[in-house]
Gaussian input, Z-matrix of N, CA and C with variables (Angstrom, degrees):
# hf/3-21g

backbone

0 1
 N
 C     1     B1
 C     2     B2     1     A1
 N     3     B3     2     A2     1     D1
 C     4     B4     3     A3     2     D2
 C     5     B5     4     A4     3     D3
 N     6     B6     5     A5     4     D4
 C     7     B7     6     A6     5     D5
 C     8     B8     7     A7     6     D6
 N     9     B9     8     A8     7     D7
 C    10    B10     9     A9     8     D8
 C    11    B11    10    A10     9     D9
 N    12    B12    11    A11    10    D10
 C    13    B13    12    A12    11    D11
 C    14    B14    13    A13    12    D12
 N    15    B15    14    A14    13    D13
 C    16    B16    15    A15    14    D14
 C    17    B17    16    A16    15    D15
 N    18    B18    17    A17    16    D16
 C    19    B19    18    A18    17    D17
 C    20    B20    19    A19    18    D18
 N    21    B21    20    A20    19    D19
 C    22    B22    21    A21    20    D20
 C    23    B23    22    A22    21    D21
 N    24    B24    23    A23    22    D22
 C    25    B25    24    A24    23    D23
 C    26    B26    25    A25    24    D24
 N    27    B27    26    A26    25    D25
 C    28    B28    27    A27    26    D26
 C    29    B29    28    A28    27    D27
 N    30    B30    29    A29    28    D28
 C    31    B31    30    A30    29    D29
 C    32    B32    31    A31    30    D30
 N    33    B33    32    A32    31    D31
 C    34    B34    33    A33    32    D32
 C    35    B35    34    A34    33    D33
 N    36    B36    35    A35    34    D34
 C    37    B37    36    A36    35    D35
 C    38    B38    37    A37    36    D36
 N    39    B39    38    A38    37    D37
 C    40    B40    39    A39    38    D38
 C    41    B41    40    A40    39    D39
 N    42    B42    41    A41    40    D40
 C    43    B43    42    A42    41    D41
 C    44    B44    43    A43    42    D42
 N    45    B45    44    A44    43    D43
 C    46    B46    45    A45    44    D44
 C    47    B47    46    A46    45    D45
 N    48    B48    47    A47    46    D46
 C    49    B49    48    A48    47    D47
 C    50    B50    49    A49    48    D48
 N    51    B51    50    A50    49    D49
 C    52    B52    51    A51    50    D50
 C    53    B53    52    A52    51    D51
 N    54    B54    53    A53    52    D52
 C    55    B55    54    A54    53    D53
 C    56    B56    55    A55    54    D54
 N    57    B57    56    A56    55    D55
 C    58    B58    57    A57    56    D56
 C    59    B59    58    A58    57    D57
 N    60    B60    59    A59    58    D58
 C    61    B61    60    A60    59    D59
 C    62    B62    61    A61    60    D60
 N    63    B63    62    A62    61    D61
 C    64    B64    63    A63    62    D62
 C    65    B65    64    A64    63    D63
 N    66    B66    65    A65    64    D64
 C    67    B67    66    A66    65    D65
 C    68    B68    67    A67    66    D66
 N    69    B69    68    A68    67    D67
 C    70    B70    69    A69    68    D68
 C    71    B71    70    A70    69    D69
 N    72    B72    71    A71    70    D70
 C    73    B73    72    A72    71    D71
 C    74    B74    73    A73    72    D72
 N    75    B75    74    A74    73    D73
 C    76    B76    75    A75    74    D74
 C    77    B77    76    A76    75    D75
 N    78    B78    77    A77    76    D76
 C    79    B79    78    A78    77    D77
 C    80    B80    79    A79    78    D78
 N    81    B81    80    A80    79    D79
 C    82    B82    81    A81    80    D80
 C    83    B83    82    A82    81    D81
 N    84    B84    83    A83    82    D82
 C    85    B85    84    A84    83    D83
 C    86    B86    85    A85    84    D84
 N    87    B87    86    A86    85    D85
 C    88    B88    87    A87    86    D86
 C    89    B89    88    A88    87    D87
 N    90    B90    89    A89    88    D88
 C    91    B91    90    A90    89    D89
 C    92    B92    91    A91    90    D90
 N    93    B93    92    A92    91    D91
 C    94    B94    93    A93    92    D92
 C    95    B95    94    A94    93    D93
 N    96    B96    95    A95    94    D94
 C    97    B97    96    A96    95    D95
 C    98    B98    97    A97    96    D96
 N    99    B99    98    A98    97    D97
 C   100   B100    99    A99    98    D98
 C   101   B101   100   A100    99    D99
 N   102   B102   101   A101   100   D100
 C   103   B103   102   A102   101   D101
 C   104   B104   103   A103   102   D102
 N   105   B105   104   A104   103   D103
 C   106   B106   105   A105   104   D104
 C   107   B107   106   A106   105   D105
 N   108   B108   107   A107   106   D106
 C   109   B109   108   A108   107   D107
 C   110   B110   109   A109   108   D108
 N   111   B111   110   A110   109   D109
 C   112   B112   111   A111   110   D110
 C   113   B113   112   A112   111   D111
 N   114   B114   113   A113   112   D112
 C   115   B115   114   A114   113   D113
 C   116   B116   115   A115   114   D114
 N   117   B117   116   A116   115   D115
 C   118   B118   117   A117   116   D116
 C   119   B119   118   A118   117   D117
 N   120   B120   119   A119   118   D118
 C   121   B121   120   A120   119   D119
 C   122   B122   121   A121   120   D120
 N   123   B123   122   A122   121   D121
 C   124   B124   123   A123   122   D122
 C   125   B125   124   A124   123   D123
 N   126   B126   125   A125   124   D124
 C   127   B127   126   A126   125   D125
 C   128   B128   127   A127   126   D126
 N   129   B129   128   A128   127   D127
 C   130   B130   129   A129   128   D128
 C   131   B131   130   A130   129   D129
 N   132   B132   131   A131   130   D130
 C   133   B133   132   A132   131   D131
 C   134   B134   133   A133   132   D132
 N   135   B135   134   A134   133   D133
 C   136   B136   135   A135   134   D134
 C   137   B137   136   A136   135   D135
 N   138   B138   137   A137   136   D136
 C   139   B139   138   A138   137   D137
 C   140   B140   139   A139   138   D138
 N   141   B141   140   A140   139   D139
 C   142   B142   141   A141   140   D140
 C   143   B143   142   A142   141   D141
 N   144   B144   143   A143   142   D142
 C   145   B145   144   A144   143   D143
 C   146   B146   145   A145   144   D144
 N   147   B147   146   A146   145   D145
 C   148   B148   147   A147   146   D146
 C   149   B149   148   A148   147   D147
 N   150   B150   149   A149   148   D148
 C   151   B151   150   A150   149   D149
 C   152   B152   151   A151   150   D150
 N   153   B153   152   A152   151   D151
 C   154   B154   153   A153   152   D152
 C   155   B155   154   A154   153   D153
 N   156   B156   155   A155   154   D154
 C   157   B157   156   A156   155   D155
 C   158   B158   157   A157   156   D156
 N   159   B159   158   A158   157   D157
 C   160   B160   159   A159   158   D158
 C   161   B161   160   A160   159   D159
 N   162   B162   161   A161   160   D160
 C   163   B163   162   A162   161   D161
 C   164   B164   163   A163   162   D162
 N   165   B165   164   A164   163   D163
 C   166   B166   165   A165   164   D164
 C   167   B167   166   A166   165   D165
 N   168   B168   167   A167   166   D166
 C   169   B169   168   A168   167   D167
 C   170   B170   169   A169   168   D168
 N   171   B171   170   A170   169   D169
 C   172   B172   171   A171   170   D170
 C   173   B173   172   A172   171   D171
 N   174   B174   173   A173   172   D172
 C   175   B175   174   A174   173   D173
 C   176   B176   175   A175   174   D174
 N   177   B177   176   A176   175   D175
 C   178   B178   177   A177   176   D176
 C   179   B179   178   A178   177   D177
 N   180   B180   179   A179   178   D178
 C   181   B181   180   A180   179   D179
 C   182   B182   181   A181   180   D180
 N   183   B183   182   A182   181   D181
 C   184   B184   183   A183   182   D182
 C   185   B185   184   A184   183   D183
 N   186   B186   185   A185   184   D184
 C   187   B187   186   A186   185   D185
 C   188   B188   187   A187   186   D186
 N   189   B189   188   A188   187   D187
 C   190   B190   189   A189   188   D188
 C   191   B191   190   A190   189   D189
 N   192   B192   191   A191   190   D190
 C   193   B193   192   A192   191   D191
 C   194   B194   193   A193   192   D192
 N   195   B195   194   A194   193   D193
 C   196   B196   195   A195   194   D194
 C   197   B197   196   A196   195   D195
 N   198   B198   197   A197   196   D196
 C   199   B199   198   A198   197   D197
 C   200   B200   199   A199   198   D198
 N   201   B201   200   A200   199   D199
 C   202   B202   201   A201   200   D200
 C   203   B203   202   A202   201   D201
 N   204   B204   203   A203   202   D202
 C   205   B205   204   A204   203   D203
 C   206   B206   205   A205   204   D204
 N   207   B207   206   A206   205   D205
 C   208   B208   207   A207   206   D206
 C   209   B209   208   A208   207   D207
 N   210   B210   209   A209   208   D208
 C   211   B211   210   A210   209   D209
 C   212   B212   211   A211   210   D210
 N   213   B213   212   A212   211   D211
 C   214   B214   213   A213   212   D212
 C   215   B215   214   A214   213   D213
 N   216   B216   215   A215   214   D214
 C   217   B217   216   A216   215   D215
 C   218   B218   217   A217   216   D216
 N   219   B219   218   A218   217   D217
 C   220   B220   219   A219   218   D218
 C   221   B221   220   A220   219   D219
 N   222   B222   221   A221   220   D220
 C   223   B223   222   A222   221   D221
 C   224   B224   223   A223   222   D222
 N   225   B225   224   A224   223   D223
 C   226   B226   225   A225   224   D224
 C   227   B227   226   A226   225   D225
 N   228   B228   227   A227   226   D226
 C   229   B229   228   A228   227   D227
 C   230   B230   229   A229   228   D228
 N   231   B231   230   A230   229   D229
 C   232   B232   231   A231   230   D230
 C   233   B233   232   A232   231   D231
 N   234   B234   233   A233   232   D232
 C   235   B235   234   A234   233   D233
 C   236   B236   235   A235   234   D234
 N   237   B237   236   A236   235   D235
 C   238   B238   237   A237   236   D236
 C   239   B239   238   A238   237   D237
 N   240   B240   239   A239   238   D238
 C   241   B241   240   A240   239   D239
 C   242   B242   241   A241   240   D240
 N   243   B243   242   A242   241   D241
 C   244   B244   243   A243   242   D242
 C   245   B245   244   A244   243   D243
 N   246   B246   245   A245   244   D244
 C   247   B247   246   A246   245   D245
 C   248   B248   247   A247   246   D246
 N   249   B249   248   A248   247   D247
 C   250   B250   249   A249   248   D248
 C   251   B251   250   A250   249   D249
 N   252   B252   251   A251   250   D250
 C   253   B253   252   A252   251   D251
 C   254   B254   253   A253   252   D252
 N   255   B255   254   A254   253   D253
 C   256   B256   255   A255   254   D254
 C   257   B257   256   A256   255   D255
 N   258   B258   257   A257   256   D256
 C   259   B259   258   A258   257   D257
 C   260   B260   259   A259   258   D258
 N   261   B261   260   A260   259   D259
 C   262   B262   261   A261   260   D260
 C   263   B263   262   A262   261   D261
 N   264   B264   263   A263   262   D262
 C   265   B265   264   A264   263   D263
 C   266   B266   265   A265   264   D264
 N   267   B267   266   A266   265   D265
 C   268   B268   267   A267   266   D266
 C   269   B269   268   A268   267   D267
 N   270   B270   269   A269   268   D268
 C   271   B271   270   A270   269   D269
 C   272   B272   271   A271   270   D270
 N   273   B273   272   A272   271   D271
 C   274   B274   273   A273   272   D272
 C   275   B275   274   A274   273   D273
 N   276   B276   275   A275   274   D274
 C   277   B277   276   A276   275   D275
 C   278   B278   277   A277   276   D276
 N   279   B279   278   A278   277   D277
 C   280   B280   279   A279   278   D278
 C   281   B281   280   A280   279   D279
 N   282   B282   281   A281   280   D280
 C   283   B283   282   A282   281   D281
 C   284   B284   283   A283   282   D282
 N   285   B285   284   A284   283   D283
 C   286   B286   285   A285   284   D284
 C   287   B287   286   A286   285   D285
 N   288   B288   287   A287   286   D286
 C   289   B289   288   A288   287   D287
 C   290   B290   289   A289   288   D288
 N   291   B291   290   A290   289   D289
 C   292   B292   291   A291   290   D290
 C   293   B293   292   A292   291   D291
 N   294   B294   293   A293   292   D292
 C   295   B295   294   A294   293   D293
 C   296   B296   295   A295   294   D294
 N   297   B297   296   A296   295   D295
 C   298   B298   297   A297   296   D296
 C   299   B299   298   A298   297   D297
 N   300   B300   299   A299   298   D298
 C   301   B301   300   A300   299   D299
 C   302   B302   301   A301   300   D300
 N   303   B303   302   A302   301   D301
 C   304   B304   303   A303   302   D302
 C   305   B305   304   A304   303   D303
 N   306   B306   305   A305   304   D304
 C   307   B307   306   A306   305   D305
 C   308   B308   307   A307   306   D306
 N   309   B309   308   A308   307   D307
 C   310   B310   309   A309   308   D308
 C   311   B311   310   A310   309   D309
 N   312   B312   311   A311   310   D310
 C   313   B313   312   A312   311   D311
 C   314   B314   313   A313   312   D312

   B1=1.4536
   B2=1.5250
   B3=1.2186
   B4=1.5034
   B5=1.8020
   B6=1.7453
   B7=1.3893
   B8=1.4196
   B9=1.3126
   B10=1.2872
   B11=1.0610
   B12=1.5054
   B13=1.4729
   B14=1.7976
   B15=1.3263
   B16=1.5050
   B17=1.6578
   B18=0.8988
   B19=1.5153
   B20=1.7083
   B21=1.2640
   B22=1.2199
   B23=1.1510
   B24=1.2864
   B25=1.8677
   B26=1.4811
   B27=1.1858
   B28=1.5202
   B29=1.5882
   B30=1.0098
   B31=1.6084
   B32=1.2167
   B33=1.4677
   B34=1.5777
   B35=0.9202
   B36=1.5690
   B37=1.6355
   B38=1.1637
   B39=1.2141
   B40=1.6374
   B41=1.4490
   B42=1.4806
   B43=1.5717
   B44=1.7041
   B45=1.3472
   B46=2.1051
   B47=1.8926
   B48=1.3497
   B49=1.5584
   B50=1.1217
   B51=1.0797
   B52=1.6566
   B53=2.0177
   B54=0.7792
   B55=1.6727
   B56=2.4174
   B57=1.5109
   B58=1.3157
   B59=1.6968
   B60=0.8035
   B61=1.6561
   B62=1.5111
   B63=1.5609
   B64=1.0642
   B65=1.8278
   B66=1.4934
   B67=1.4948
   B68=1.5866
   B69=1.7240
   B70=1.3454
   B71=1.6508
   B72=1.5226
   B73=1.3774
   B74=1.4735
   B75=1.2979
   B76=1.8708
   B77=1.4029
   B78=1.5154
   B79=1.3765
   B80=1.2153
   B81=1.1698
   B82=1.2606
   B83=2.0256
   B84=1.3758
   B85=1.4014
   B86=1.8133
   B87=1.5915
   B88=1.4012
   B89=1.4252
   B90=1.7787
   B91=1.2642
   B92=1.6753
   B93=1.3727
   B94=1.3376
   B95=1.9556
   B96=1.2629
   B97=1.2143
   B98=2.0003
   B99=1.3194
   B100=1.6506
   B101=1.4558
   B102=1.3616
   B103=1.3945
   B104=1.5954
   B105=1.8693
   B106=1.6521
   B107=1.0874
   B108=1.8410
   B109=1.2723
   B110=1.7838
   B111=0.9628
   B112=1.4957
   B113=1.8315
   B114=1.0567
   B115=1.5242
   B116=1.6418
   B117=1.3181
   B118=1.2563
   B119=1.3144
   B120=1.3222
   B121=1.9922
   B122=0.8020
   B123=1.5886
   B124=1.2544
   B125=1.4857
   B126=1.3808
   B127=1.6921
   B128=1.1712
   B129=1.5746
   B130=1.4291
   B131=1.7358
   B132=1.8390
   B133=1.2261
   B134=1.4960
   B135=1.1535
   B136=1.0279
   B137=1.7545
   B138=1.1726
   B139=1.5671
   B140=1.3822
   B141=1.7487
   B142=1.2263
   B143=1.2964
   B144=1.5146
   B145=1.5698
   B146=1.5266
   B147=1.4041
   B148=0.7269
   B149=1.3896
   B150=1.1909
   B151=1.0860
   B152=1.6379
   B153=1.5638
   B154=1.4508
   B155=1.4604
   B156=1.4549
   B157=1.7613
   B158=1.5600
   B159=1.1423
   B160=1.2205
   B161=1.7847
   B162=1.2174
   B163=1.2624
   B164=1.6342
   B165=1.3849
   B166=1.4172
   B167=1.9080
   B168=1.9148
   B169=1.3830
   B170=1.7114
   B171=0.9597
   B172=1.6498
   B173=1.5394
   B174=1.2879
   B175=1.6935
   B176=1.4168
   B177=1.0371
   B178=1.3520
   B179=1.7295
   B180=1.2414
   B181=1.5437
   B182=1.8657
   B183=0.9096
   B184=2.0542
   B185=1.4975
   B186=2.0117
   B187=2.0446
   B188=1.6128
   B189=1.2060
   B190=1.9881
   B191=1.9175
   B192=1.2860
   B193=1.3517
   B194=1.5475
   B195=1.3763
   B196=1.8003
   B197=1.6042
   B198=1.6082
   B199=1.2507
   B200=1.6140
   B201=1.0723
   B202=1.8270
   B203=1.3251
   B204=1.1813
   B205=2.0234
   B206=1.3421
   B207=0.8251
   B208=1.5664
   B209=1.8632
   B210=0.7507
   B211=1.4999
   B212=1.8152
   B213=1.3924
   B214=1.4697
   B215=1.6353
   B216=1.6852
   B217=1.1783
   B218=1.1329
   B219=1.6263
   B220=1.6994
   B221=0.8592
   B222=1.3154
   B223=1.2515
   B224=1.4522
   B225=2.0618
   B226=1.2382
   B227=1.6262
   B228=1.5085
   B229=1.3841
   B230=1.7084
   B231=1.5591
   B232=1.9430
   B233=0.7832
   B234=1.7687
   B235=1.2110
   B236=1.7232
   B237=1.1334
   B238=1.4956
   B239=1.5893
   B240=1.1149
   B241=1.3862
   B242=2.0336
   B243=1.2167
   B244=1.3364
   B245=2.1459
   B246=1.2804
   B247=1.1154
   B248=1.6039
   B249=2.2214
   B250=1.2191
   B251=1.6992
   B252=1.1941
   B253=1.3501
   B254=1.3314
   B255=1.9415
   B256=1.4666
   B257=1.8198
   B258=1.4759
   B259=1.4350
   B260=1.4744
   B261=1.4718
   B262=1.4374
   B263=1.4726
   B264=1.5457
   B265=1.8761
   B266=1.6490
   B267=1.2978
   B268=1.7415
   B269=1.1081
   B270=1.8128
   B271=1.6187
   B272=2.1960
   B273=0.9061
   B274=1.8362
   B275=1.7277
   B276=0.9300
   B277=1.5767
   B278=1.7709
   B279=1.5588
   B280=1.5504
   B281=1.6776
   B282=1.3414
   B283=1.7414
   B284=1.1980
   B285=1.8144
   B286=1.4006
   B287=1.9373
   B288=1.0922
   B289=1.6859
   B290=1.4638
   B291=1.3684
   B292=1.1435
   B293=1.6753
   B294=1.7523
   B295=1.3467
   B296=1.8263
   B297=1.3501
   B298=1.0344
   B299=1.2463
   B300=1.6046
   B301=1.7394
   B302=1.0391
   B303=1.3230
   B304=1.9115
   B305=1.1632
   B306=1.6149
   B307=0.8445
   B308=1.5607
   B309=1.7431
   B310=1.6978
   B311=1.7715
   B312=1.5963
   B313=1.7421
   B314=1.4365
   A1=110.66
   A2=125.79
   A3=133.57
   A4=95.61
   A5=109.96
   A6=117.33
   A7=111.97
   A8=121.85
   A9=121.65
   A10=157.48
   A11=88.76
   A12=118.63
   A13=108.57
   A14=82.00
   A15=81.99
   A16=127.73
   A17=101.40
   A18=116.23
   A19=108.54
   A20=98.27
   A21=105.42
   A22=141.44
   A23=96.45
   A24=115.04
   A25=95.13
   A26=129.74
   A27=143.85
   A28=98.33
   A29=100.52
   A30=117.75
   A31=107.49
   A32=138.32
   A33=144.01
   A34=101.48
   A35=112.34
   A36=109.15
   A37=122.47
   A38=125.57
   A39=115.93
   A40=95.89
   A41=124.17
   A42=103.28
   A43=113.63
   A44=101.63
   A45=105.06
   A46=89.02
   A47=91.70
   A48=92.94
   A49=123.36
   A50=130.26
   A51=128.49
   A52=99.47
   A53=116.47
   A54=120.68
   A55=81.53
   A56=102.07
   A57=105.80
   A58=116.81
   A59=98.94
   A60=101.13
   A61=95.44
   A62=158.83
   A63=161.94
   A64=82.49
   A65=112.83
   A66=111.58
   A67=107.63
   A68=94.79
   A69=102.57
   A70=109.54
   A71=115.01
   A72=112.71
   A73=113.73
   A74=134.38
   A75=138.88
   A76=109.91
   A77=116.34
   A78=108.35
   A79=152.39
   A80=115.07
   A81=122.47
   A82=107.91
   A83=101.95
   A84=115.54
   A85=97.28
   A86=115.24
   A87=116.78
   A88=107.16
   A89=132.12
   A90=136.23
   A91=112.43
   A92=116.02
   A93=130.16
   A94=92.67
   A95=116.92
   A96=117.05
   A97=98.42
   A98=115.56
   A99=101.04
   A100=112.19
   A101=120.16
   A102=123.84
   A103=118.37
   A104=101.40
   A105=119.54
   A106=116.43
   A107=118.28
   A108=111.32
   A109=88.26
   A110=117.58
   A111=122.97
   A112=102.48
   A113=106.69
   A114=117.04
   A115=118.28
   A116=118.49
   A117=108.93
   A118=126.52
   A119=139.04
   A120=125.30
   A121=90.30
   A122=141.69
   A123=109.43
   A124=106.62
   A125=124.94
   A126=138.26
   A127=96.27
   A128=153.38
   A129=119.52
   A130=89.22
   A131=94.45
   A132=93.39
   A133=104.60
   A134=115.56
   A135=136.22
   A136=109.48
   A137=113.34
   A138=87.85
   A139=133.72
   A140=116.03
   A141=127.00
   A142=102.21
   A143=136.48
   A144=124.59
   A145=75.88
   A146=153.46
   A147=125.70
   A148=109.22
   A149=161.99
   A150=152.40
   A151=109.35
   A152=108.50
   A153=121.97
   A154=109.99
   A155=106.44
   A156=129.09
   A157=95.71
   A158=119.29
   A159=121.13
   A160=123.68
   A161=103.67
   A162=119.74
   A163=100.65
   A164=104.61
   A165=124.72
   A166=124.53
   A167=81.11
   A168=87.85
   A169=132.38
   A170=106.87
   A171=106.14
   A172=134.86
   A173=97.71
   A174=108.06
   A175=114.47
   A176=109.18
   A177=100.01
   A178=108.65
   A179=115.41
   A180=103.84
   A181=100.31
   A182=83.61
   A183=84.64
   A184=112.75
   A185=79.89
   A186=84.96
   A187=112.01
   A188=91.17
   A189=94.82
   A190=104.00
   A191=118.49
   A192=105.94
   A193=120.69
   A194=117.47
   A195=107.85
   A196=104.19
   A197=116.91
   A198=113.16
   A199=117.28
   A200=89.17
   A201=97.98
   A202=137.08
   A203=113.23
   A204=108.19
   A205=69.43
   A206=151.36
   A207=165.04
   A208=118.16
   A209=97.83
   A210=117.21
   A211=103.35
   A212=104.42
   A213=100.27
   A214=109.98
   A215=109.28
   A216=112.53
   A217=134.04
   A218=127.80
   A219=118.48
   A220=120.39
   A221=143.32
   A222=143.78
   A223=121.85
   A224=91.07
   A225=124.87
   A226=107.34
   A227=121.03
   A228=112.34
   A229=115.28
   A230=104.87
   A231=102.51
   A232=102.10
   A233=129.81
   A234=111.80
   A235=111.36
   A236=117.39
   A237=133.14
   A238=113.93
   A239=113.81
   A240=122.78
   A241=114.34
   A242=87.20
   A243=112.64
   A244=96.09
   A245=104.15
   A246=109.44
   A247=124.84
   A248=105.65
   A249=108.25
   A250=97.17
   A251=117.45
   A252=104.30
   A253=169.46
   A254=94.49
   A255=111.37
   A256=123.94
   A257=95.48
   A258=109.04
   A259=120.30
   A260=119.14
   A261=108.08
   A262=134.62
   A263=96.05
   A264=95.93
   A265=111.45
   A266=116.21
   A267=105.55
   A268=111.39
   A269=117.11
   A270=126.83
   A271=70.05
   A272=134.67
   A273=140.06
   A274=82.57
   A275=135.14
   A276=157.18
   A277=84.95
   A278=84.08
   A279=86.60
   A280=97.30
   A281=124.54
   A282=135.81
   A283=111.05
   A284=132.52
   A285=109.82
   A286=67.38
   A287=133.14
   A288=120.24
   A289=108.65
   A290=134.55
   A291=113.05
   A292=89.42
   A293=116.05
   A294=96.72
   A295=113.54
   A296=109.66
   A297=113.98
   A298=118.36
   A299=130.47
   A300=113.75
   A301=110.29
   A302=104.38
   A303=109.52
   A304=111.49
   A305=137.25
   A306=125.10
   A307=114.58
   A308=112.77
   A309=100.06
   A310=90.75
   A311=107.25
   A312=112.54
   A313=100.04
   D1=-36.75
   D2=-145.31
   D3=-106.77
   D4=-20.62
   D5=157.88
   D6=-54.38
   D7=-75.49
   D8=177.18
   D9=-75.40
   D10=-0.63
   D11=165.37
   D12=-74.52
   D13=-35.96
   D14=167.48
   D15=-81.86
   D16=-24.63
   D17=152.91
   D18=-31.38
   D19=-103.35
   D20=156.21
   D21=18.94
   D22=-82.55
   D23=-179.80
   D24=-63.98
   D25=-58.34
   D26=177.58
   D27=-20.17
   D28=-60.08
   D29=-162.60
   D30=-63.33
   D31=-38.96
   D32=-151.65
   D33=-98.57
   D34=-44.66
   D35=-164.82
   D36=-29.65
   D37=126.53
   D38=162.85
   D39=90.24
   D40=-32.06
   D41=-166.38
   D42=-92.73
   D43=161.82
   D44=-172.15
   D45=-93.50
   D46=162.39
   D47=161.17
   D48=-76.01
   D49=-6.76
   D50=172.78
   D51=-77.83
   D52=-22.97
   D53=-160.20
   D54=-85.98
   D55=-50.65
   D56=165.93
   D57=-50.52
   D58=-68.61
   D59=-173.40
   D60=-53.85
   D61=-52.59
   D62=-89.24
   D63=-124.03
   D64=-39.52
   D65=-161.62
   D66=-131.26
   D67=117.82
   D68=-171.23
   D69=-85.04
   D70=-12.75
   D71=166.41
   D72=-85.76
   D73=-2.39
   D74=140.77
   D75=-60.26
   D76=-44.18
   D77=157.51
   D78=-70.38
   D79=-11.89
   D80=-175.39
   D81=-100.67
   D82=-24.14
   D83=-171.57
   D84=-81.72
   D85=-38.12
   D86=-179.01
   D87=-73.55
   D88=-34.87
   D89=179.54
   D90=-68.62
   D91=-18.74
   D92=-156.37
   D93=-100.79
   D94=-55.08
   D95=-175.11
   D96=-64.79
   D97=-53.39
   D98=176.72
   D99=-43.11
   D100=-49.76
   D101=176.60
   D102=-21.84
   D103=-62.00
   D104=177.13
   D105=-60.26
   D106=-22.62
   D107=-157.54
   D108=-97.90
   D109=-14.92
   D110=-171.94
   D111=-83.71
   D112=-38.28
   D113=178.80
   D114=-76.71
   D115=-47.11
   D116=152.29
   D117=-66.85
   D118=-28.47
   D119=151.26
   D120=-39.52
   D121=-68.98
   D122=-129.58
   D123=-96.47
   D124=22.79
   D125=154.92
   D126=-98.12
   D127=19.28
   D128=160.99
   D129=-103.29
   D130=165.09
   D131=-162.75
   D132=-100.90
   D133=164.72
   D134=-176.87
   D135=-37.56
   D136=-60.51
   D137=-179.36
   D138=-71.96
   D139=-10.86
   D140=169.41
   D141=-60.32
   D142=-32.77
   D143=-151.89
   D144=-97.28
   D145=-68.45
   D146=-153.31
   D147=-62.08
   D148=-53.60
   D149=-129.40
   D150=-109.81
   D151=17.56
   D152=156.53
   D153=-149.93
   D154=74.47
   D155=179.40
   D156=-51.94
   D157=-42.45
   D158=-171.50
   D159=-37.78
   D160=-36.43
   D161=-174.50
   D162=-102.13
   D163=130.61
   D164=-174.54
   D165=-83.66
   D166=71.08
   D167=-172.42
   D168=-68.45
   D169=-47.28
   D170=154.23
   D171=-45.35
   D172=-44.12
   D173=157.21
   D174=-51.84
   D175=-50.39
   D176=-169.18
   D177=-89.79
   D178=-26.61
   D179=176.17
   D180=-64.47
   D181=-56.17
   D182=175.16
   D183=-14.92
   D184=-86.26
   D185=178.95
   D186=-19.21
   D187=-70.97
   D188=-157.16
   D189=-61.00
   D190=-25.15
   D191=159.52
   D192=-69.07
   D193=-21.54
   D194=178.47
   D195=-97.95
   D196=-4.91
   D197=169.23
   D198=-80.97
   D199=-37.71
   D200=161.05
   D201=-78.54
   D202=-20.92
   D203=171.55
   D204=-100.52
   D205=-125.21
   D206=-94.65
   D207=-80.90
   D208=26.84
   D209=-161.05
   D210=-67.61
   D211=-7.49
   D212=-179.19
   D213=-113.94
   D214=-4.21
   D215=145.28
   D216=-109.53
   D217=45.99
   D218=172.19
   D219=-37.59
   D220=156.77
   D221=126.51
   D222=-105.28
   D223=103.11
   D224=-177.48
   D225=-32.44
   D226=-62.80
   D227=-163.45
   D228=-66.29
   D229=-9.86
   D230=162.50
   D231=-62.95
   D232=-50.71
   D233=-145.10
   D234=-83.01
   D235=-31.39
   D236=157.49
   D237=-37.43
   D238=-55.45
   D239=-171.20
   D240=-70.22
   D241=-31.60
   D242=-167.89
   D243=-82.06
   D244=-60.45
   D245=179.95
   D246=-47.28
   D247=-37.59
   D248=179.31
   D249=-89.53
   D250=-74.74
   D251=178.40
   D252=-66.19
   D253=-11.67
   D254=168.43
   D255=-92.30
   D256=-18.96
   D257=-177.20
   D258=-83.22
   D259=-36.42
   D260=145.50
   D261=-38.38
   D262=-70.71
   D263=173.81
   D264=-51.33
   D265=-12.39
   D266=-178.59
   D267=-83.59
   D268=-32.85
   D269=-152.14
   D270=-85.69
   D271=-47.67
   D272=-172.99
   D273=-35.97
   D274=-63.65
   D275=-82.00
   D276=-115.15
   D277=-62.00
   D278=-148.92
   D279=-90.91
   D280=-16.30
   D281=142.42
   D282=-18.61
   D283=-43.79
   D284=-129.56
   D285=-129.50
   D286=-15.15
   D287=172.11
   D288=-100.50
   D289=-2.85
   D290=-156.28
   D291=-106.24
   D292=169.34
   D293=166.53
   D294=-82.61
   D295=-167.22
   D296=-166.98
   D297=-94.42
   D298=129.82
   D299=-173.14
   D300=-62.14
   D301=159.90
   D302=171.37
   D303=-89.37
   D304=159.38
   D305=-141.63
   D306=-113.03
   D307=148.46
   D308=-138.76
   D309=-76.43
   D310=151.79
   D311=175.61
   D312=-92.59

């Protein structure tokens, strides 16, 4: 999750939503990484999600289920909105439970 979440952020930085809307391969690469991040929630197990409410696990298994049947109706400005503002507080999220990487040689 915290891979592609970082993904993600990678991707926005710096960019406006018009530069988003402008590029359907920014879109499809930002809809594709929620996908993973939606697919790994929904591989953690059940007592991890409960015992960090904090993180918006149903939300996010959702998304990636309406990104997947419905994939020919996104709605671009979730995924925008979601990308600048929900994916920070997650990459926060999943920072403060996960252990810590070791450090690259």
């Amino acid at each position: 999750m915290i891979s592609a979440a970082r993904g993600i952020q990678a991707r926005v930085t710096g960019r406006t939503r018009a530069e988003f809307d402008a590029s359907e391969d920014l879109q499809i690469i930002l809809t594709h990484l929620l996908q993973i991040i939606g697919e790994a929630a929904r591989q953690v197990p059940e007592e991890m999600r409960r015992a960090n409410p904090q993180i918006a696990w149903a939300e996010i298994i959702g998304m990636r289920h309406r990104i997947v049947h419905n994939y020919t109706d996104i709605d671009q400005k979730v995924v925008w909105d979601t990308v600048t503002e929900d994916v920070p507080l997650l990459i926060a999220a999943l920072e403060k439970i996960l252990p810590p990487e070791p450090p690259s040689t």
